[in-house]
FIPA-917398 format. One line per field, with one value per residue (C-alpha): y negated, x, z; residue in three letters; residue number from 1. Coordinates in steps of 0.2 Angstrom, whole numbers. Layout:
py	[Y_...]
px	[X_...]
pz	[Z_...]
code	[ALA_...]
pos	[NUM_...]
This chain:
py	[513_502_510_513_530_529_523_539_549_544_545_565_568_561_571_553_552_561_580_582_596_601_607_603_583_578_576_569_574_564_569_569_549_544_555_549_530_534_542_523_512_503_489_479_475_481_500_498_495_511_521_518_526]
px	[34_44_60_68_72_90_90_78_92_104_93_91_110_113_99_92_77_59_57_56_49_57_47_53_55_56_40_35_18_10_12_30_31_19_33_49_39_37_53_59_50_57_51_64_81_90_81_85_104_105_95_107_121]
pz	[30_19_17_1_-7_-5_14_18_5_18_33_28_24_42_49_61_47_47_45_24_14_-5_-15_-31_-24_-6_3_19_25_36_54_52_46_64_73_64_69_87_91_82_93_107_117_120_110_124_122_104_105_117_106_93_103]
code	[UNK_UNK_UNK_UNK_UNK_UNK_UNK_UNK_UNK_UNK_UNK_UNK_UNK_UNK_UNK_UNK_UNK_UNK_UNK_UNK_UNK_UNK_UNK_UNK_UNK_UNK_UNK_UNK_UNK_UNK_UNK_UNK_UNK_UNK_UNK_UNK_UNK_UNK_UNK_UNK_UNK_UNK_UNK_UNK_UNK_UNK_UNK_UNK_UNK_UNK_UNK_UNK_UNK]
pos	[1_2_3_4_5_6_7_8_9_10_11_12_13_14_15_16_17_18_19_20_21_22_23_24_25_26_27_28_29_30_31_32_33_34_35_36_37_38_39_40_41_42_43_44_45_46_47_48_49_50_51_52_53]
C-alpha cells in the first residue's frame, strides 16, 4: 500500500480505512491491510463511483 500517514490518519478518523491497533503507535497487522484492499477493489469505474456513495 502506498498511502501516506496522514491519508490513513484521515482514513481512521472517518472510520472508511483498515482496522488499526494502538499500542503506543498505530499498527496495522497484516490480515487487516488484504481486507481494507479487498473491500477497495472494484472492477469497473462504474462499481467504484457507487461504492463511493
Amino acid at each position: 500500500m502506498r498511502l501516506s500517514p496522514k491519508t490513513l490518519a484521515n482514513l481512521r478518523s472517518s472510520g472508511r480505512g483498515p482496522r488499526f491497533v494502538k499500542m503506543g503507535q498505530i499498527r496495522y497487522r497484516h490480515s487487516d491491510l488484504l481486507d481494507f484492499i479487498e473491500r477497495a477493489s472494484a472492477q469497473s469505474t462504474a462499481e467504484a463511483q457507487n461504492a463511493k456513495q
